[in-house]
LOMAR-292696 format. One record per residue: residue number from 0; residue in one letter; x, y, z of N, C-alpha, C in turn. Coordinates in nm, 3 decimals. Each point is the difference from the previous one (the first is absolute). Example, Ala and Ser with C-alpha at 12.3 -4.5 7.8 and 13.67 -1.06 7.14 Angstrom:
# residues 2
(0 a (1.319 -0.569 0.780) (-0.089 0.119 0.000) (0.090 0.120 0.000))
(1 s (-0.035 0.105 -0.072) (0.082 0.119 0.006) (-0.077 0.109 0.073))
***
This chain:
# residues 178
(0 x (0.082 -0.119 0.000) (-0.082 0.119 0.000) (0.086 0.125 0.000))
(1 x (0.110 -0.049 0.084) (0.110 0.174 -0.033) (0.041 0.027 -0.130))
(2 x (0.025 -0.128 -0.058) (0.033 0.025 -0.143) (-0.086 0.084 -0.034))
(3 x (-0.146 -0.033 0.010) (-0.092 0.065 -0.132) (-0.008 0.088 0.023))
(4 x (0.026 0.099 0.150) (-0.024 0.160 0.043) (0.136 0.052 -0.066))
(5 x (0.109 -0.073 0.016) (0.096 0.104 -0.072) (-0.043 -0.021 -0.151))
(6 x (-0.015 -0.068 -0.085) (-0.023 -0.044 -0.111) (-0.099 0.157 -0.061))
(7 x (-0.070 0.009 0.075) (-0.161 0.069 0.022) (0.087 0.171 0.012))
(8 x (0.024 -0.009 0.098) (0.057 0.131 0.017) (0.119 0.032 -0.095))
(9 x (0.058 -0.072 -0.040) (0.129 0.042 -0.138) (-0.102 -0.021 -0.122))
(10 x (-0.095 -0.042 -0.019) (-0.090 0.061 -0.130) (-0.095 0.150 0.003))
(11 x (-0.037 0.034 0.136) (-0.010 0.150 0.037) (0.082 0.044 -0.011))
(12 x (0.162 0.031 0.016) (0.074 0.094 0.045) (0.087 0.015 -0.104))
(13 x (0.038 -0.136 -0.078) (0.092 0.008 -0.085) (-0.049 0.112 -0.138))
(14 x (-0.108 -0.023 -0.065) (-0.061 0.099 -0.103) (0.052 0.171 0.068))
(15 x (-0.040 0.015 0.139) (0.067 0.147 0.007) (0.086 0.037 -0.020))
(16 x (0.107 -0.129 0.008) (0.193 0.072 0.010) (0.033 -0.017 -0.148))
(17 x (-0.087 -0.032 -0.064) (0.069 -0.074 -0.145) (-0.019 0.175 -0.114))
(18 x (0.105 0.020 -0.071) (-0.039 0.107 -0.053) (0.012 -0.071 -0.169))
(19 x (-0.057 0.104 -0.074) (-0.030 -0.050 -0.084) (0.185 -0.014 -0.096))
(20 x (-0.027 -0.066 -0.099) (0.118 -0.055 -0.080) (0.056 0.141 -0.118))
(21 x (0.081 0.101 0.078) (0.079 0.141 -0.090) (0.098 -0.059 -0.066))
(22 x (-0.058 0.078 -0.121) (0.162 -0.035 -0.084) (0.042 0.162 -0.013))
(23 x (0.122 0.033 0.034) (0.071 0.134 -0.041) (0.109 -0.011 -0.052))
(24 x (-0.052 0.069 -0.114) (0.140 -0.016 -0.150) (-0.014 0.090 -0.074))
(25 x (0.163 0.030 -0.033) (-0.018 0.106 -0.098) (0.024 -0.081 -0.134))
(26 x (-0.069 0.061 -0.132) (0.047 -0.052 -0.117) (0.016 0.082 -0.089))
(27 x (0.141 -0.085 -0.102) (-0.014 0.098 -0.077) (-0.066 0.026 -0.128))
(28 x (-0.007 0.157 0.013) (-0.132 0.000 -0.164) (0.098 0.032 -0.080))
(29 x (0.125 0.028 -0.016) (0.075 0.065 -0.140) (0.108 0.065 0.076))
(30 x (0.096 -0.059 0.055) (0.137 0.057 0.039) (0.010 0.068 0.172))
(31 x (-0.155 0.035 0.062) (-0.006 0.041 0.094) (-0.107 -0.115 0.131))
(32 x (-0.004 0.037 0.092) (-0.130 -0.108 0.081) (-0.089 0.080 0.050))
(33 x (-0.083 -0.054 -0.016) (-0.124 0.028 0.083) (-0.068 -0.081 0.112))
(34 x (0.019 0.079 0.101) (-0.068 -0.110 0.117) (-0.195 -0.005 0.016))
(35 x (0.025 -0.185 0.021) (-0.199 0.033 -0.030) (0.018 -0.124 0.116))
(36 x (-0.081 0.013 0.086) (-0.078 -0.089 0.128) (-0.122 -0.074 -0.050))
(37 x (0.034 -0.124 0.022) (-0.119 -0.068 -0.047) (-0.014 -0.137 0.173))
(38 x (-0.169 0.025 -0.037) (-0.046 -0.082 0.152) (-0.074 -0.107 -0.101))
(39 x (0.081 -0.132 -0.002) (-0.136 -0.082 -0.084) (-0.111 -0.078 0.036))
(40 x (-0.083 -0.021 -0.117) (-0.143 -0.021 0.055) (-0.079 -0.077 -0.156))
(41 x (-0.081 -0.005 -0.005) (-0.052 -0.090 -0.030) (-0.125 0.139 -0.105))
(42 x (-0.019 -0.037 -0.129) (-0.088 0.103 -0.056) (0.043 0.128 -0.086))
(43 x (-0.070 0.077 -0.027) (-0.005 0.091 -0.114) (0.161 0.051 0.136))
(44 x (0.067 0.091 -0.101) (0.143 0.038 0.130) (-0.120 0.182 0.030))
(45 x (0.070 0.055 0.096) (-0.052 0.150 -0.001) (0.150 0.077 0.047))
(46 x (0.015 0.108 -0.103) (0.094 0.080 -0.028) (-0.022 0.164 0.078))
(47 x (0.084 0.006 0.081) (-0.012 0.122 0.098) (0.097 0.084 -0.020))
(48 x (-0.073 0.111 -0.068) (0.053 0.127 -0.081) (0.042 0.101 0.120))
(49 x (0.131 0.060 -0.007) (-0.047 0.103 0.153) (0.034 0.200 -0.077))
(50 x (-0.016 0.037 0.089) (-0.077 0.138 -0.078) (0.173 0.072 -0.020))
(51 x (-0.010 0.132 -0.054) (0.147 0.056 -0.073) (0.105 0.017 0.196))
(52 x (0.072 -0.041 -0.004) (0.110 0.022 0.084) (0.026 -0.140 0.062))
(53 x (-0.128 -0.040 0.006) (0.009 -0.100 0.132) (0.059 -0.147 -0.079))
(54 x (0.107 -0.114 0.096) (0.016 -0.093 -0.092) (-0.099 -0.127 0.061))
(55 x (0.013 -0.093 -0.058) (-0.083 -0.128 0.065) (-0.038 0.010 0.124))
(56 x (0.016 0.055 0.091) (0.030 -0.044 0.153) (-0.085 0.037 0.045))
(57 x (-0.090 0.096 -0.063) (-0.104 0.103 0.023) (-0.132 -0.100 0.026))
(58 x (0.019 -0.145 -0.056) (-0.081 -0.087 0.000) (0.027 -0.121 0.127))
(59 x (0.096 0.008 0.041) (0.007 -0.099 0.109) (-0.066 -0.049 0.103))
(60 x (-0.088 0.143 0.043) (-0.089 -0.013 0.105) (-0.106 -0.080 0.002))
(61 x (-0.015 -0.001 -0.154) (-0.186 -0.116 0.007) (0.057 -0.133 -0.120))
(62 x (0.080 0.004 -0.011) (0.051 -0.127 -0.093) (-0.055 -0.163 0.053))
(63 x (0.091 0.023 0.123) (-0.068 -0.155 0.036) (-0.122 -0.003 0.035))
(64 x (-0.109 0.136 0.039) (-0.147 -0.025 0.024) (-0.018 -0.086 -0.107))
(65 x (-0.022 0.094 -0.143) (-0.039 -0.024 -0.143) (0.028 -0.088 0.023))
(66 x (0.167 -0.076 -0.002) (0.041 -0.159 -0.071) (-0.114 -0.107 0.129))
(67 x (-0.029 -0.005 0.136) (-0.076 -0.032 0.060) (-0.134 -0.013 -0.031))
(68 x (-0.039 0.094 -0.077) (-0.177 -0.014 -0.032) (-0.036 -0.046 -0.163))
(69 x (0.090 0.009 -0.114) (0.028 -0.029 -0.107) (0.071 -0.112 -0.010))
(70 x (0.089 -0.024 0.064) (0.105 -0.128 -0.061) (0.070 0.014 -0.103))
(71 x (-0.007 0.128 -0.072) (0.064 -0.006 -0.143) (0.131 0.080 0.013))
(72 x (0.081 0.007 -0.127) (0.146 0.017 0.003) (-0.007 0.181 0.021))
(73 x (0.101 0.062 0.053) (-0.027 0.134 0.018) (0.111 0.033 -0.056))
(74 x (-0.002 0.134 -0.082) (0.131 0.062 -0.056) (0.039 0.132 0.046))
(75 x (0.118 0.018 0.019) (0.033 0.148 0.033) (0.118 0.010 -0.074))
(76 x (0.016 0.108 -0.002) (0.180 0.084 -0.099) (0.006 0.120 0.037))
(77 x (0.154 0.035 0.009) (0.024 0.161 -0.061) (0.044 -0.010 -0.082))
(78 x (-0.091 0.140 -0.015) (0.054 0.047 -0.181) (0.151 0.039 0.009))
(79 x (0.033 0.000 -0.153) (0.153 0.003 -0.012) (0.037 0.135 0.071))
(80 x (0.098 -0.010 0.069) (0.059 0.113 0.077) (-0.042 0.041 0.155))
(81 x (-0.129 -0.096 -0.001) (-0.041 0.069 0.149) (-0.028 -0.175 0.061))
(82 x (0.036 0.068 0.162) (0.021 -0.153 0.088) (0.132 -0.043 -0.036))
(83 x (-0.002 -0.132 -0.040) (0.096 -0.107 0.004) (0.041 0.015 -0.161))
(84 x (-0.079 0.014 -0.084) (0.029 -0.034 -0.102) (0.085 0.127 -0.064))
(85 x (0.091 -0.047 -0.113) (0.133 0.065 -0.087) (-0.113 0.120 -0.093))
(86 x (0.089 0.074 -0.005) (-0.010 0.075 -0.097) (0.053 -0.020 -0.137))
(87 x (-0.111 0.022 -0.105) (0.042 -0.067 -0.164) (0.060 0.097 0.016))
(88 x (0.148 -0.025 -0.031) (0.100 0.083 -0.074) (0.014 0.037 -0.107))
(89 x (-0.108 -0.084 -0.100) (0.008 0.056 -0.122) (-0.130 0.141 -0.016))
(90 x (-0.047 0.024 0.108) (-0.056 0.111 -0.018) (0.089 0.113 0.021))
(91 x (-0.008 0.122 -0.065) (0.066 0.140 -0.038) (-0.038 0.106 0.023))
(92 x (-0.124 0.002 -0.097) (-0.097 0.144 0.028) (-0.136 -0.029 0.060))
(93 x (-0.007 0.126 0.030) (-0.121 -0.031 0.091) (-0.108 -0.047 -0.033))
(94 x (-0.030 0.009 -0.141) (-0.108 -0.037 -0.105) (0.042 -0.168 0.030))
(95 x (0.101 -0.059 0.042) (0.000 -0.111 -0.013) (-0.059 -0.116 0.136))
(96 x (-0.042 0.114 0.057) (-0.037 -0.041 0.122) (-0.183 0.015 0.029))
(97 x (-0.042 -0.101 -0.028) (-0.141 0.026 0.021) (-0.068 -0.108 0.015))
(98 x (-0.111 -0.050 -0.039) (-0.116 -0.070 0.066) (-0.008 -0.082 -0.107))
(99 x (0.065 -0.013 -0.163) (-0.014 -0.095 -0.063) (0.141 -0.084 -0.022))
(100 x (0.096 0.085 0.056) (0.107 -0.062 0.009) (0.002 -0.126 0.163))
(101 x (-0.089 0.046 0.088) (-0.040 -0.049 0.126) (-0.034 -0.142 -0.035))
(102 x (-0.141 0.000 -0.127) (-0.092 -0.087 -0.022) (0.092 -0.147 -0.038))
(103 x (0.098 0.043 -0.126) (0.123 -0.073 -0.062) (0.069 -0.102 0.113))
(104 x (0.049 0.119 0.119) (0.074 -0.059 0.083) (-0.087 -0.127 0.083))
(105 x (-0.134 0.029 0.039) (-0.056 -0.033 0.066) (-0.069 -0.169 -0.120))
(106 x (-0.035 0.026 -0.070) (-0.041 -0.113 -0.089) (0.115 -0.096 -0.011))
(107 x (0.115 0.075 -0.030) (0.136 -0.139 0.001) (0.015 -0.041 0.165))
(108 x (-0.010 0.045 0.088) (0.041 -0.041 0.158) (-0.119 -0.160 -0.015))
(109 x (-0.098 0.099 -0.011) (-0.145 -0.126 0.029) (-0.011 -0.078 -0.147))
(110 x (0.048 -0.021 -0.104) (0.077 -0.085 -0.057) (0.106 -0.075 0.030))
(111 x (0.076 0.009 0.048) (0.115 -0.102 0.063) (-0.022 -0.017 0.107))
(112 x (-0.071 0.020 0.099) (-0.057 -0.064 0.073) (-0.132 -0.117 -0.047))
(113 x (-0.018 0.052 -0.063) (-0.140 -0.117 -0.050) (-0.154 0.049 0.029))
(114 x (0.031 0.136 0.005) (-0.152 0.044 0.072) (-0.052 0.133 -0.169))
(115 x (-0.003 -0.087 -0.115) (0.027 0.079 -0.088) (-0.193 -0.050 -0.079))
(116 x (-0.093 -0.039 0.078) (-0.104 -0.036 -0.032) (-0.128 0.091 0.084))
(117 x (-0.090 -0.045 0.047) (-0.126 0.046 0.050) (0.054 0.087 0.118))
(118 x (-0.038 0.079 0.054) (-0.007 0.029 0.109) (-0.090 0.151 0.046))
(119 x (0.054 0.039 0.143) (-0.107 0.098 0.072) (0.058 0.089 0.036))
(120 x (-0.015 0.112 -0.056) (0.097 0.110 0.031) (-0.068 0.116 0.103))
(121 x (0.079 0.028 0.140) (-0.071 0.064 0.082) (0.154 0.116 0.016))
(122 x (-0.082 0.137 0.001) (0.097 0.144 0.029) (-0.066 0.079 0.050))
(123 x (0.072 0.044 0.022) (0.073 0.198 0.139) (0.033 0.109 -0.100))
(124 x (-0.073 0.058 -0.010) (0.045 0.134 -0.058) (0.028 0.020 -0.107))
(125 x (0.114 0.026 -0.011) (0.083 -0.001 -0.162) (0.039 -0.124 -0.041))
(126 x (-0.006 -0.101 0.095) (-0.046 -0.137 -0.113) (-0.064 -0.077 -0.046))
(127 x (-0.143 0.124 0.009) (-0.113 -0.046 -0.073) (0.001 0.095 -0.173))
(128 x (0.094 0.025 0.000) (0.065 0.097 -0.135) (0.059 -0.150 -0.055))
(129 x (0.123 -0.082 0.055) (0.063 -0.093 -0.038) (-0.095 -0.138 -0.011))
(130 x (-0.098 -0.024 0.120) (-0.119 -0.103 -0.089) (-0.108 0.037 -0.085))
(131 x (-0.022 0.141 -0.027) (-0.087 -0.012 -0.122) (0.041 -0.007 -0.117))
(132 x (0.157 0.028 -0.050) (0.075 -0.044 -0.082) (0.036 -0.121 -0.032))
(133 x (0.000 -0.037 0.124) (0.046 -0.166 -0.009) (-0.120 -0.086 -0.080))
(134 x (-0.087 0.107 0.075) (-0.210 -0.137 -0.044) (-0.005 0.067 -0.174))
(135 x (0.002 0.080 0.005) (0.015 0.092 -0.152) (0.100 -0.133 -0.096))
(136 x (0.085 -0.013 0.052) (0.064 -0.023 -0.107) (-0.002 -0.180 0.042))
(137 x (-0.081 -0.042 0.073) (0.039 -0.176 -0.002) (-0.158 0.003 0.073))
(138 x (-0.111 0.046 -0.088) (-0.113 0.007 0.084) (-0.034 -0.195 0.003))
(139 x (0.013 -0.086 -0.060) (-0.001 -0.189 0.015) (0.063 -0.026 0.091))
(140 x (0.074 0.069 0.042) (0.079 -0.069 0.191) (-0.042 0.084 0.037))
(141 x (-0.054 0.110 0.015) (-0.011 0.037 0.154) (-0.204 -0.026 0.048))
(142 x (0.020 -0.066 0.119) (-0.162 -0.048 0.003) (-0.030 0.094 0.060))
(143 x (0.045 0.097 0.129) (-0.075 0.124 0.058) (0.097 0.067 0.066))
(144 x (-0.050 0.141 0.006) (0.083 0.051 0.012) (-0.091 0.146 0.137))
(145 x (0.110 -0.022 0.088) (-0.056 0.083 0.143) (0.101 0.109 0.000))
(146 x (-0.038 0.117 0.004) (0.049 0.160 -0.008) (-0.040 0.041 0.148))
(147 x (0.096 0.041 0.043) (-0.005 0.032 0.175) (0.043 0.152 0.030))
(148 x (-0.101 0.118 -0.059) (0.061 0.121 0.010) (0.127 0.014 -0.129))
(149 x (-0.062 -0.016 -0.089) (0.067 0.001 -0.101) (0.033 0.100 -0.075))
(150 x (0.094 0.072 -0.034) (0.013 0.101 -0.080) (-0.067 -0.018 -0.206))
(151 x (-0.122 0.066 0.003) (-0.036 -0.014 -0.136) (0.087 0.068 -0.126))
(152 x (-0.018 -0.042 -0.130) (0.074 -0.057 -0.077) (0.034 0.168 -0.050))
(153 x (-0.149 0.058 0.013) (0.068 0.201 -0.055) (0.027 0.055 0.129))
(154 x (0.074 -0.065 0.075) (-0.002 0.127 0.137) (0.103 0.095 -0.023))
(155 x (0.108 -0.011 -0.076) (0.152 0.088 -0.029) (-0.086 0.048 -0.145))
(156 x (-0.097 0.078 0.025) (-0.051 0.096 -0.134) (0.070 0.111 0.009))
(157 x (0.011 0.095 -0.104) (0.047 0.120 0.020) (-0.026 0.114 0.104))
(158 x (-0.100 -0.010 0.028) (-0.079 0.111 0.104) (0.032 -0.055 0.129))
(159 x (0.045 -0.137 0.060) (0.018 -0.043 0.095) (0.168 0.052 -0.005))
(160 x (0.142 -0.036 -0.128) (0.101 0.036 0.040) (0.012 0.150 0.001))
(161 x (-0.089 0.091 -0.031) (0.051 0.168 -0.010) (-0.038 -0.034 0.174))
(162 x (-0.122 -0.001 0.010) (0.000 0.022 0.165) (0.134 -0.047 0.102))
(163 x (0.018 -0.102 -0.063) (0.153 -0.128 0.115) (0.084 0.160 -0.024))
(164 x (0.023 0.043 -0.109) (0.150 0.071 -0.044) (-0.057 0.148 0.045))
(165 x (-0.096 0.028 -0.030) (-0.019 0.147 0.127) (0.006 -0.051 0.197))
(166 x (0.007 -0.113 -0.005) (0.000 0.012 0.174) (0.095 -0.081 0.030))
(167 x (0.073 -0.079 -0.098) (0.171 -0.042 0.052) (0.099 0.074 -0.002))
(168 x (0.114 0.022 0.100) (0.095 0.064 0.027) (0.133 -0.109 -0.103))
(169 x (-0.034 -0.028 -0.121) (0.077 -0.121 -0.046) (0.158 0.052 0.067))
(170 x (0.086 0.125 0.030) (0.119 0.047 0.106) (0.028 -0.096 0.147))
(171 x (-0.163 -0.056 0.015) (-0.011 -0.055 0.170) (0.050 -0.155 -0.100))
(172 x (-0.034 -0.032 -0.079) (0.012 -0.139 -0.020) (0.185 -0.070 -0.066))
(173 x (0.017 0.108 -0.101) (0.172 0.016 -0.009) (0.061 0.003 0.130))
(174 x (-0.028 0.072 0.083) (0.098 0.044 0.093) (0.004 -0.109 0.079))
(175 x (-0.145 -0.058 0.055) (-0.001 -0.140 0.075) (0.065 -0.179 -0.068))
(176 x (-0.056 0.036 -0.120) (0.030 -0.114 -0.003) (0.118 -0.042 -0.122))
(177 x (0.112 0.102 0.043) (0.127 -0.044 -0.073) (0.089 -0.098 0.055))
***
């Protein structure tokens, strides 16, 4: 009978300590790495976009809820240059730096990983700019897609940057952040 109470009690207790199965790796897409966190699971994967500054980590807090109530594989990354991940060196000008050069990087990562099929793309801010591009342009994989305070697609209209450039001190931003 003692057997079966410990038996009993390590099938309660053990599920709490057990965390789910992280893989953290960087790979490379073309001469540089990119680091992407993956929790696996079972099902469509869901891809967690995080908004302009912030890198993956921004998502840590509810990861294992989700992987707990879903079961399915969870994805996170930083984009090239921010967090963990390298900066493409083959970028130059600033024109070379943007949201479709992002998409490129981001399609070869989750290609060599193997996550280059269906999935669920959930974002923060300014990387709901980077998944509506993504659904735009591969609308057969992506099955749904969750925008969390999302920055919409005309928000940098003209009438929005005269206002930014009448009330930025762009002097405060040189001076700080050389």
């Amino acid at each position: 009978m003692k057997n079966f109470y410990f038996k009993f009690l390590f099938a309660l207790i053990a599920p709490l300590s057990m965390n789910a199965q992280s893989q953290d790796t960087l790979v490379d897409v073309g001469g540089y790495k990119m680091h992407f966190n993956i929790i696996k699971g079972e099902g469509t994967p869901i891809l967690f976009e995080a908004g302009g500054g912030n890198d993956a980590s921004v998502w840590n807090g509810i990861l294992e809820k989700i992987h707990t109530v879903t079961g399915t594989t969870l994805i996170t990354y930083d984009r090239s240059g921010i967090g963990t991940s390298e900066l493409n060196p083959q970028l130059k000008n600033d024109a070379d730096f943007g949201i479709e050069n992002g998409i490129k990087e981001l399609e070869t990562g989750l290609s060599k990983l193997g996550y280059d099929k269906d999935i669920i793309l959930v974002s923060h801010s300014y990387g709901g700019l980077y998944n509506l591009l993504y659904t735009r342009k591969h609308p057969e994989k992506v099955k749904s897609i969750v925008l969390i305070d999302a920055t919409p697609i005309d928000f940098w209209n003209e009438e929005l940057l005269t206002m930014r450039d009448m009330n930025v001190d762009s002097q405060y931003y040189s001076k700080r952040y050389r």
